[in-house]
C-alpha positions, -999 to +999 in steps of 0.1 A: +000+000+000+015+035-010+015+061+018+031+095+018+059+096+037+073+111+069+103+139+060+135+121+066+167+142+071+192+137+042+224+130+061+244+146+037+229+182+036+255+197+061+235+234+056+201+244+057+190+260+021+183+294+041+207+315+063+200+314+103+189+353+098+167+341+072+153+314+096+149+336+125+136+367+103+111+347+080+073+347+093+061+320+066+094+298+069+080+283+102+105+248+106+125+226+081+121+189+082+099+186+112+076+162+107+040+166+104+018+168+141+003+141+160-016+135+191+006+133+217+010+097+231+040+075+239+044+043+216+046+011+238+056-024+228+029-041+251+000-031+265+012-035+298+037-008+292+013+014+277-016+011+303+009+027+329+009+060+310+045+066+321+066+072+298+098+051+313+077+022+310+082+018+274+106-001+256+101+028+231+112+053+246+150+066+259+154+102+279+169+128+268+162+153+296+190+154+321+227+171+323+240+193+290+269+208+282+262+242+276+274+273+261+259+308+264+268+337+236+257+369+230+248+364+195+241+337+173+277+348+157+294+345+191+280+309+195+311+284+190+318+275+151+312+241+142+302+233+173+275+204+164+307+181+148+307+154+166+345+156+173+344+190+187+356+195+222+332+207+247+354+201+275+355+236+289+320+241+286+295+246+317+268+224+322+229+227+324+202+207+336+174+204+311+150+212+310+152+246+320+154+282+313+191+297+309+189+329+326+175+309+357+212+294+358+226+324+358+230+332+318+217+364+304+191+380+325+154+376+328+131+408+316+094+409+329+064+428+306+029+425+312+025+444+273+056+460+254+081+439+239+119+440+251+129+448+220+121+471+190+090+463+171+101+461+137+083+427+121+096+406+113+129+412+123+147+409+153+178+423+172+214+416+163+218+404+202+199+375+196+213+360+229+218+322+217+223+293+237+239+256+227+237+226+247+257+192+236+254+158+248+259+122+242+233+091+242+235+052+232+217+036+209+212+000+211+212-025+183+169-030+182+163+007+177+187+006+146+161-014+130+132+011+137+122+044+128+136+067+158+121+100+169+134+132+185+109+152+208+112+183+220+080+192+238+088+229+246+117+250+233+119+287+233+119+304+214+137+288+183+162+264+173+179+237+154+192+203+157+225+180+146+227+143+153+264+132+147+275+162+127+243+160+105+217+189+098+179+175+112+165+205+109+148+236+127+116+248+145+099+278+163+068+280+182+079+280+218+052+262+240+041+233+210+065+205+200+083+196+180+094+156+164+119+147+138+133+117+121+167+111+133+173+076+117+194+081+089+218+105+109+223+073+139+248+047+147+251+020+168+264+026+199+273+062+212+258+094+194+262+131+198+235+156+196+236+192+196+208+220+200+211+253+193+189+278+210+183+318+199+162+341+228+141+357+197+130+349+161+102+365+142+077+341+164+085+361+197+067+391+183+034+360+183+042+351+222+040+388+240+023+368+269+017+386+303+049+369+315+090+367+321+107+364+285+127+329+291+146+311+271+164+275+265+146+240+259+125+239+291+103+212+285+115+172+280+136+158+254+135+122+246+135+093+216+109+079+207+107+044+185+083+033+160+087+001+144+091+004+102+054-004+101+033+020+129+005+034+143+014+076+137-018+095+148-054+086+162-082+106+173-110+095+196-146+111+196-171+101+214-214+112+211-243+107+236-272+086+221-307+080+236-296+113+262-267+095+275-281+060+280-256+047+252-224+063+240-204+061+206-167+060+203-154+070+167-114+062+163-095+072+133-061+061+132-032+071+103-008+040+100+026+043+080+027+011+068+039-003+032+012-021+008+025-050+014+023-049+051-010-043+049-024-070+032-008-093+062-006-071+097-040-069+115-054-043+140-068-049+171-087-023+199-099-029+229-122-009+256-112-010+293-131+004+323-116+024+346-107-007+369-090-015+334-115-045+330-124-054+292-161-037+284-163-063+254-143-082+234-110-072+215-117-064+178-093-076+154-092-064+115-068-068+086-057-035+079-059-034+042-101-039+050-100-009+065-072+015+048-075+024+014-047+027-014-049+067-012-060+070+028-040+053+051-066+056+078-086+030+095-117+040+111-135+021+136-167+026+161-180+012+190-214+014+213-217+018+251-248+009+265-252+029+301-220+046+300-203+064+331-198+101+319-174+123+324-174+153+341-155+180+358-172+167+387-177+125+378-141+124+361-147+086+347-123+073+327-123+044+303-088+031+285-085+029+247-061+006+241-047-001+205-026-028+188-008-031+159-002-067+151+024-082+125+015-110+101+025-139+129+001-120+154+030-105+173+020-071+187+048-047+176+034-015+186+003-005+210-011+027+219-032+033+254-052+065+256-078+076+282-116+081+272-140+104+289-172+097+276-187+136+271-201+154+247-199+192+245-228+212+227-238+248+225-278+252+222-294+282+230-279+305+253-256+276+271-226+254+266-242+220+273-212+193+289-238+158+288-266+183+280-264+201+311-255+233+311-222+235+332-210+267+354-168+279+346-152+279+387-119+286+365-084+300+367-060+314+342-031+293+346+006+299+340+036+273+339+055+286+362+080+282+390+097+303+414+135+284+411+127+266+376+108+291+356+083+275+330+105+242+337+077+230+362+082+196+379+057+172+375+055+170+410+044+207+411+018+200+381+001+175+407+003+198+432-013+226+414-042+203+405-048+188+437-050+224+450-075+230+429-105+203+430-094+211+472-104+246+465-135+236+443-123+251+411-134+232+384-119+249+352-082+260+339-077+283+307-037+276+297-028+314+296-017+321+272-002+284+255-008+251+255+006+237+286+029+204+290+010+174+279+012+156+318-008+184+330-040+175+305-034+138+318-040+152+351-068+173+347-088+147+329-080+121+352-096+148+386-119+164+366-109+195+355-121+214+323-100+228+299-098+260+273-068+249+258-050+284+243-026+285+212+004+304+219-005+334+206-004+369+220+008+406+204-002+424+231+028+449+224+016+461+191-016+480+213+011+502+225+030+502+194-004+517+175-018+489+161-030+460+180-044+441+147-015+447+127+001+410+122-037+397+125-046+416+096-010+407+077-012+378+054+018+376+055+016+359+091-017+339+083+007+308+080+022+314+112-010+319+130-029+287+118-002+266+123+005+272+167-040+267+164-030+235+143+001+222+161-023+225+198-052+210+186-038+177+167-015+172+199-042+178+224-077+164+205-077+133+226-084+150+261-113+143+274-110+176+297-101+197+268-135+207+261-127+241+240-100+256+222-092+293+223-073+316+192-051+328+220-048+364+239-053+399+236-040+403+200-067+424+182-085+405+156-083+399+120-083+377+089-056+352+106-078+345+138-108+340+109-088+315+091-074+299+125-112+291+139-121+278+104-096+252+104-105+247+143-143+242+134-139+224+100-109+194+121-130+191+154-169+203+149-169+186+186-157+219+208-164+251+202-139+279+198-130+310+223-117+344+216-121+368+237-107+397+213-139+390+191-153+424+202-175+430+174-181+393+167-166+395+135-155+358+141-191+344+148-182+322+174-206+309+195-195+319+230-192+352+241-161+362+263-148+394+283-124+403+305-127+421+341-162+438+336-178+456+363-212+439+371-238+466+355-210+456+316-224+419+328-261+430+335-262+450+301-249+421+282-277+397+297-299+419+286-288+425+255-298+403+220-270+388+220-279+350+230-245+334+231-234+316+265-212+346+285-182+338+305-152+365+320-118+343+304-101+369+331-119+386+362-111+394+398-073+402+395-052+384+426-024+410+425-013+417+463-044+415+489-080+415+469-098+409+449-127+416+465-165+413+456-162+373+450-189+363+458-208+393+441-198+381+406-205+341+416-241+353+424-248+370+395-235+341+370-261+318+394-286+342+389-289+341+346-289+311+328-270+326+301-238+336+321-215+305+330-191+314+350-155+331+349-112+324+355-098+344+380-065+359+368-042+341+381-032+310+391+001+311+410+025+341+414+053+344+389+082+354+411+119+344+406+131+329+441+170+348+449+190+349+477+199+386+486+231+400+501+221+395+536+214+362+530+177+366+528+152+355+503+132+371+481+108+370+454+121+392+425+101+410+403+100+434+369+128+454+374+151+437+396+170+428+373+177+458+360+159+455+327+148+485+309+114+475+305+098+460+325+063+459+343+069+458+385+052+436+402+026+426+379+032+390+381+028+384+411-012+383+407-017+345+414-041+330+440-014+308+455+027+320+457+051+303+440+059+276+466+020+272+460+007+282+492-028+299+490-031+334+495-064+347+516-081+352+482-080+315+471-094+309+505-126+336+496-127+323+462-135+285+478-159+300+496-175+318+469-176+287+443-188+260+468-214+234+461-234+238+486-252+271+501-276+277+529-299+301+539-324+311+569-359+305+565-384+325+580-396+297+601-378+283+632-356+251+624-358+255+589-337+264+562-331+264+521-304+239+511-291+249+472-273+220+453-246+239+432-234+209+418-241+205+378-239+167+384-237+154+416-267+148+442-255+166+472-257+128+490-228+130+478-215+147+510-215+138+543-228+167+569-216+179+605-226+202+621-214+220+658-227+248+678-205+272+699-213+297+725-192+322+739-163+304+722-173+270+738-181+242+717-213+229+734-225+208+708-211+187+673-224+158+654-231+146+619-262+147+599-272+131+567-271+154+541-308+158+521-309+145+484-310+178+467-307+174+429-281+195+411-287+227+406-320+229+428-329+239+462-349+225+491-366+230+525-347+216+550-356+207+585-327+213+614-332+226+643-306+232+670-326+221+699-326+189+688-288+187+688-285+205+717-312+183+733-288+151+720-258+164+729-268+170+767-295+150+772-317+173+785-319+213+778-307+240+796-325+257+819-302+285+819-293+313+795-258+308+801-244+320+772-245+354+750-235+344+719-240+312+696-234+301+662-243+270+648-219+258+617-230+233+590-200+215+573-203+197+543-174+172+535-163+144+510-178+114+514-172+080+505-196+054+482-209+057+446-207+096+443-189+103+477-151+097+466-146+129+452-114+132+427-087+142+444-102+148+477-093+130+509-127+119+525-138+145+552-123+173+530-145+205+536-163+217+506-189+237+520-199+255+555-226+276+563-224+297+594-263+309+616-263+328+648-285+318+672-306+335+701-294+318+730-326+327+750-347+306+724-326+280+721-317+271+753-348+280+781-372+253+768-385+223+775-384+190+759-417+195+750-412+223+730-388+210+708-393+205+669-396+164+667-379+152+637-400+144+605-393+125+573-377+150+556-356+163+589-314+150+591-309+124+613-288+141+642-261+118+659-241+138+686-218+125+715-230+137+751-214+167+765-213+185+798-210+224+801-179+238+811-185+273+808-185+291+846-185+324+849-213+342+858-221+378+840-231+392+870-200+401+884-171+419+879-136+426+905-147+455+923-120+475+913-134+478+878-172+481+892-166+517+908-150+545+898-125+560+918-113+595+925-082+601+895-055+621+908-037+652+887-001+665+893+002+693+869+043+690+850+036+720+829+035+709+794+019+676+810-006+666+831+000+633+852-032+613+863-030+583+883-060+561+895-062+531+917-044+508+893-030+533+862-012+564+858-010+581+822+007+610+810-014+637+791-001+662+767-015+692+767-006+706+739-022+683+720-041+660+742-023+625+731-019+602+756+019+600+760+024+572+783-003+544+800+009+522+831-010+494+849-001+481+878+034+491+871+032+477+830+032+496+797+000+494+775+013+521+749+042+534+730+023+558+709-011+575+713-040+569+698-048+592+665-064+597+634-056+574+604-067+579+571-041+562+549-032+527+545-008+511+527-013+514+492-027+482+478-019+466+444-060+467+440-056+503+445-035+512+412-053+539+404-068+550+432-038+553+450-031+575+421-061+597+427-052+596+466-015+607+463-025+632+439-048+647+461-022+642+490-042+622+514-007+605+526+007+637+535-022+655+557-011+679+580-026+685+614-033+713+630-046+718+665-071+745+670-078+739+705-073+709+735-100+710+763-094+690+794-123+689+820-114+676+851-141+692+873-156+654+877-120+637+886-131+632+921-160+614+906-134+593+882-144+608+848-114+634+830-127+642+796-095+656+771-113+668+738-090+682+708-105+699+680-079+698+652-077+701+611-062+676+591-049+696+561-040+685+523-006+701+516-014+726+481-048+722+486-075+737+506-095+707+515-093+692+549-112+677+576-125+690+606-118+665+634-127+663+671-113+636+696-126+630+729-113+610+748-128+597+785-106+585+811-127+564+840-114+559+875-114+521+865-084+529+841-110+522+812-109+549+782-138+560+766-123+569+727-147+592+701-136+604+670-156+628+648-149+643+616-165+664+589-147+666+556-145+704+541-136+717+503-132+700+474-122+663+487-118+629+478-147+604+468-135+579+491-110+574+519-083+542+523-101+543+561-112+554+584-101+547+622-072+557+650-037+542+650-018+532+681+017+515+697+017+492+723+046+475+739+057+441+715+054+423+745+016+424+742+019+401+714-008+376+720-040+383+702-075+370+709-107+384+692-145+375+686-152+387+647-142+369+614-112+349+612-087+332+615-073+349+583-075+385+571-109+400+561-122+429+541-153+446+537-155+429+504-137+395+508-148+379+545-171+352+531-143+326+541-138+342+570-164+324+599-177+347+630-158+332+661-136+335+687-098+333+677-061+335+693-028+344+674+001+355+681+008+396+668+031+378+639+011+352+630-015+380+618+002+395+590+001+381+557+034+383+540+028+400+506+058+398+484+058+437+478+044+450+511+011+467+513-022+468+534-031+436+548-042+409+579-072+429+587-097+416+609-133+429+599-167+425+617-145+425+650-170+423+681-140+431+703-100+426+704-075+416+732-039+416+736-017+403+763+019+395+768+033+369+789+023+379+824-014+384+814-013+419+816-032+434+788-059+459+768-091+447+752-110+468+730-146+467+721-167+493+703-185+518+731-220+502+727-205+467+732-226+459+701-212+480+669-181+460+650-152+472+640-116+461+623-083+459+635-047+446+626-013+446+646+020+441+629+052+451+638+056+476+610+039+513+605+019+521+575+052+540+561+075+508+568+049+489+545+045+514+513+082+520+516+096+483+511+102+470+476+101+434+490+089+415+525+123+408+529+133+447+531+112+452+559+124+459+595+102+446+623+099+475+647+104+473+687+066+480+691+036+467+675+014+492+656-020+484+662-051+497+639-086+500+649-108+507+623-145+520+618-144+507+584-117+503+552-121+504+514-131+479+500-102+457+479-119+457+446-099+444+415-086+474+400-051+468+394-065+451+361-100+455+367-128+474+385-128+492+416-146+483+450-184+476+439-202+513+455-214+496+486-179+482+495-169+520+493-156+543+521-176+573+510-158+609+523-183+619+548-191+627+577-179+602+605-177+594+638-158+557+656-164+550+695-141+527+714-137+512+746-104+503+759-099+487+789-069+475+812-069+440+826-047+408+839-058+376+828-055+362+863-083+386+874-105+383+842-100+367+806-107+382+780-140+363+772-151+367+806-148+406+802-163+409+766-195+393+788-192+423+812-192+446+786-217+433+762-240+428+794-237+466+803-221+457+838-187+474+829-186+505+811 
């Protein structure tokens, strides 16, 4: 049988018909003698071998990856001469692990742009530096591989290169993130053989791969051989289609054999279907090839029915194996190919994308390869890490910003049920700023260029099962060349639909619309527009620094209109380059510290986890935001409406617990069976707490013992048919919903009273508990029940008052409190005053702009007058009030501000601030609130308010109400470049101690009113002023802020700004607090937040 052939290398052509400039420089010469793409798999010579889907396993394959010789040069002319001969001597060179990027070894330098290219934008040409890197190295070849046709793999090299096997030519390739394969045969020997790879920083491509990301070079993904006997199996694909609405399943196979006539007419071809336990579904089917190929085709194509097949989804990730056998004419398998099936269909009807005719909601992330000490050379280890983090997190979605990723990580997201928009490496971000966005979309010229990196990522990735749409790639206008690449997309696989989110004026007619970072009225108008296509955000909710906020804002609206299906947060993980500094610390390095030219800061540091993947606080909110499950109060006692989130699974899925705490005592915890909600529905559910309090005691409680009680519902992995959840350990958390309770209803009634269960209540198991809580709320130590007479020695500029167990300094001149004892221990090293400013946040880009330009960080005070009334000190009540401006510096706006502050014979201080903003100022404020220092040695923190991480206005739905201890250090969160952060919102009240129990608490005045605070060991100043976490300084206080309210975090370092609610609005304002002395011996801090709430102490 005649088939065309595979392009062998002529071992004789010792030079390439074109110059290297022409190579580099040439946008339609895109490779020489690469041979034509294929789905990736690895040949196997049994199906054991290939069933293990590692690629060691196979007699077919030899690894190239590992130690290089390398040699760095500025220029392609600097490289060495004749330096792929086989005899050269490479002695003297260094060496290089690959795969990885050079200039993280210490070659060259890497350069970070979010937009402009590093180089003039003159297409297609590219500098004379052309910094060019060549790696050597030696491999064996033994005898059985002579006799078969031997394959050289590069699955990622950037951003051009080309390739000598034993002093021969094999050719050249560009297109950074897709591979590349040629046939080395011809060029081998027996025995030992010498390859060398030459490596150049740009070609014309680079201007196609202007990616939001550092420019690195060097072949960072793996090399290897790959076998194929003389007669082989070169390229499948797999479909599969729903019949009868899923109750049967097809499975269409196409597979190109190179194989000779003759062979044909004698070899056979056999497939078989596995389940996932890798247990045959039916029979092996057997053909002879030339039944199935014809003369001019040589393709065999064969089908095969299901009946009641498991599906797969993001969220029931069921996998058959494909497993297919090449057979010679004695029946001897000589090749076999093993691919995992996920039977799912993808559809768009109507307004929605339809995965198994159900329309599916996006809980995506933009992800990038990256690592902080390998650069896009990510360990496999890592790959599984980052997906694992992900299902734990409840993501179900990854767009490969901005080019197809390394084939193990689509292995992994099929096999825990993750969906794909697989990207082609495609961006030209740069030409926006260089006046023409569209320019090389619009060039024929580049056409080629274009469809091929759509062609090369779809034949390679086709098979995946999560793969369930492909996307034209990023933010490079639109034209003819993005036209021609979807109509080669649609016309090879009508089975997904294609993405672009540069379509603006859906000149491309695809069928899903896309945006990026919208504010939520764009979103609103474009539901209500005629435009019917499915709507999801391919980047929102920008993780730079601390934000985003408004989560759980954008989540509701996509569950509130059919026709919006979710959105990927931008990004995945931070891209910063781990170094060690001079003083031996680490860092994080960013845009510029390298000392490139151009560069973009710290714009790539926007991920939801840090490079050594640890989740920031917004992954935590986003978790929150995205879960499966949500509950809300009914108007009617005991009951509640339970939502199933799910697009797939029952939420029996889960198993439920639940646990009641009062006062920060758990007083009652036990499991429940969660209700069979179908996906995407909600239900009444019955639950009420006095049954579980009822079993957890035995009885009720006859007294109201407690103030405060919240009753937390916890829904966790399970085990069984739909309980083993991909990739989560069973009792992971997916889902909690947090209720406050009424202690007075719940806990004065009789058994009587209590809701019996029904059919449709949750059974309620509980262990029996006994209460432990003991102090009464009726009294107090008497010292802080009365107020005693506060002395006043008058120093002149100071006035010194001393009570029963304090004495504090007063300024008059200004009325700060300059010094606080109690009972012979400092509570402050700096007194309590206004604070406006916080550190600038990434989130506040260009706010901050509009703040600093108005000079809100550089008020000026001015005190107009300090009052202090102590005609009542006999009494114990000293009232110091100062009136005072805070001034803009050039500007005449201000605010007029009065402080009064009320000092009790108790040693307790009554704080109220007022202000009323004057002229011409600010929209909104970075906060509102007063700053203060106390002693480090007060450095253990207990509150009751959100927690245990940091929480915003904006971003505190992760963040549960309850009662939580820290120490001051523990509380920050360690943002690479510095800025606001470990705020504490809804904060009922706030303690901290040091080691002798000797403390302050602070609670709003009313006892009732919230507030926020944070402590760290560095002033607002210290924070804005640091380039890196490592360049701070911990101070030999702790600066403490208490807060009527912040800004919210918003998203607007790439996106929108705090929603108008989360706003601080200038206006006028007014914060109360109470602060009060106390020693943990006499009273804990629990104990005196009952006093207080109770009105007793005051």
């Amino acid at each position: 049988m005649s088939v065309e052939q595979m392009n062998l290398v002529d071992p004789h052509n010792e030079q390439a018909s074109l110059t290297l400039n022409e190579l580099l420089q040439s946008p339609t010469v895109l490779h020489q003698q690469r041979l034509h793409d294929r789905a990736y798999f690895i040949p196997c010579a049994s199906a054991s071998e290939a069933l293990t889907y590692e690629r060691g396993a196979s007699a077919y394959f030899q690894q190239l990856s590992g130690t290089w010789k390398f040699s760095y040069a500025a220029s392609p002319e600097q490289a060495p001469a004749a330096c792929w001969m086989p005899q050269y001597d490479d002695s003297e060179w260094d060496e290089i692990p690959v795969p990885s990027n050079w200039q993280m070894h210490g070659y060259g330098k890497p350069e970070y742009t979010n937009i402009l290219y590093p180089f003039p934008v003159e297409p297609p040409f590219v500098p004379h530096e052309n910094p060019t890197g060549t790696y050597r190295r030696t491999f064996w070849m033994e005898p059985s591989w002579m006799e078969q046709r031997v394959i050289l793999r590069f699955e990622g090299v950037d951003s051009a290169f080309r390739v000598w096997v034993n002093g021969h030519y094999i050719g050249y390739s560009q297109g950074s993130r897709i591979p590349a394969e040629f046939d080395i045969r011809p060029a081998l020997q027996q025995g030992m053989n010498q390859i060398t790879v030459q490596v150049y920083q740009w070609c014309d491509g680079s201007y196609l791969e202007d990616q939001d990301m550092w420019w690195l070079s060097g072949i960072f993904r793996d090399v290897y051989l790959l076998a194929f006997p003389t007669e082989h199996m070169w390229d499948f694909t797999v479909r599969t289609h729903l019949l009868d609405n899923g109750e049967r399943a097809q499975l269409d196979v196409d597979v190109e054999l190179c194989i000779s006539e003759e062979a044909a007419q004698s070899h056979t071809f056999a497939w078989t279907l596995l389940n996932a336990a890798r247990q045959p579904i039916s029979p092996t089917n057997t053909i002879l090839v030339c039944d199935r190929c014809q003369q001019s085709e040589p393709i065999i194509r064969v089908s095969t029915t299901v009946e009641a097949p498991t599906l797969w989804s993001a969220e029931t990730p069921y996998l058959y194996h494909l497993v297919l056998e090449l057979r010679d004419k004695n029946q001897e398998v000589i090749q076999v190919i093993s691919q995992r099936i996920g039977f799912r269909e993808v559809k768009l009807t109507g307004t929605n994308l339809l995965v198994n005719g159900k329309a599916i909601m996006f809980k995506g992330v933009n992800r990038h390869e990256f690592h902080p000490d390998h650069g896009r050379a990510v360990p496999y280890a890592t790959m599984v890490e980052d997906v694992r983090l992900m299902k734990q997190f409840n993501l179900n979605a990854v767009r490969t910003s901005h080019y197809p990723n390394d084939p193990h990580f689509y292995a992994l997201c099929d096999e825990a049920g993750l969906y794909v928009i697989d990207e082609a490496d495609l961006e030209t971000h740069g030409f926006q700023a260089a006046g023409c966005w569209s320019l090389l979309s619009e060039d024929e010229t580049w056409k080629q260029a274009y469809v091929e990196r759509m062609q090369r990522m779809v034949i390679r990735d086709k098979n995946a099962p999560s793969v369930i749409m492909w996307s034209l790639g990023n933010e490079s206008g639109c034209g003819p060349n993005h036209a021609a690449m979807a109509e080669w997309a649609q016309q090879y696989d009508p089975t997904r639909p294609v993405h672009y989110e540069g379509d603006w004026s859906n000149m491309l007619e695809l069928g899903i619309r896309s945006t990026m970072y919208p504010t939520l009225e764009a979103i609103e108008k474009v539901v209500q527009s005629d435009d019917d296509r499915p709507y999801i955000l391919c980047e929102f909710a920008h993780a730079m620094g601390n934000g985003p906020g408004a989560l759980k804002d954008y989540v509701e609206m996509f569950y509130r209109y059919p026709k919006l299906q979710g959105a990927f947060v931008w990004d995945w993980v931070d891209q910063g380059i781990r170094r060690e500094r001079e003083d031996g610390r680490q860092e994080m390095a960013y845009g510029g510290d390298f000392g490139e030219l151009i560069h973009d800061g710290n714009f790539c540091l926007n991920g939801l986890i840090d490079g050594d993947r640890k989740p920031w606080p917004a992954l935590h909110e986003y978790k929150k935001a995205i879960e499966p499950v949500k509950v809300y109060a009914s108007s009617e006692p005991g009951e509640y409406i339970i939502e199933n989130r799910y697009d797939f699974l029952p939420l029996s899925c889960l198993r439920g617990h639940y646990s009641i705490i009062a006062d920060g005592e758990l007083i009652a915890e036990g499991t429940f069976e969660v209700p069979e909600v179908p996906p995407r529905e909600r239900a009444a559910w019955r639950w009420d707490a006095r049954t579980a309090i009822r079993a957890a005691f035995g009885h009720t409680i006859s007294e109201p013992a407690f103030q405060h009680m919240w009753l937390r519902f916890s829904f966790r992995s399970g085990s069984g048919t739909y309980g083993t959840i991909p990739w989560l350990p069973v009792g992971h958390e997916v889902a909690w919903a947090q209720f406050e309770l009424e202690p007075s209803q719940v806990l004065q009634l009789q058994h009587t009273d209590c809701i019996q269960e029904t059919a449709a209540s949750s059974t309620i198991s509980s262990s029996k508990r006994s209460l432990t809580s003991g102090f009464g709320i009726n009294t107090a130590p008497a010292g802080m029940m009365s107020l005693k007479p506060i002395s006043i020695h008058d120093q002149g500029a100071s006035l010194i008052l001393t009570g029963s167990s304090f004495t504090m300094v007063i300024n008059r001149s200004d009325g700060s409190l300059l010094s606080w004892r109690f009972h012979n221990t400092d509570l402050l090293t700096g007194s309590p005053r206004l604070q406006l400013w916080r550190a600038v946040i990434d989130n506040d880009r260009y706010l901050g702009t509009d703040w600093r330009n108005a000079r809100l960080h550089q008020l000026k005070e001015r005190i107009k007058q300090v009052t202090i009334d102590s005609s009542r000190a006999a009494e114990g009540m000293i009232t110091v009030t100062t009136c005072f401006r805070l001034g803009a510096p050039a500007f005449m706006w201000g605010l007029a501000c009065e402080q009064i502050m009320t000092i009790q014979g108790n040693g307790i201080i009554q704080l109220h601030i007022d202000v009323r903003p004057e002229g011409c100022h600010p929209e909104v404020l970075p906060r509102f609130g007063c700053e203060l220092g106390i002693p480090a040695g007060l450095n253990s923190c207990s509150w009751y308010g959100r927690g245990p991480g940091e929480s915003y206005v904006d971003s505190k739905q992760a963040a549960a109400i309850g009662w939580y201890e820290a120490k001051v250090d523990d509380l920050m969160v360690a943002y690479e470049k510095p800025q606001e952060n470990g705020n504490r919102t809804d904060t009922r009240w706030v303690s901290f101690v040091n080691a002798q129990g000797t403390g302050l608490f602070f609670t709003s005045s009313s006892g009732v009113d919230t507030f926020d605070f944070s402590a760290h060991r560095y002033s607002v100043m210290d924070l804005e002023n640091a380039a890196h976490h490592a360049d701070l300084v911990p101070r030999s206080d702790i600066v403490l802020h208490l807060d009527k309210a912040q800004n919210g975090l918003g998203s607007n370092s790439c996106g929108p700004r705090a929603l108008p609610e989360h706003e601080l609005k200038c206006m006028d304002m007014s914060f109360s607090l109470q602060v009060i002395p106390f020693n943990c011996e006499t009273l804990s801090p629990r104990q005196l937040a009952r006093l207080v709430n109770s009105g007793i102490l005051s």
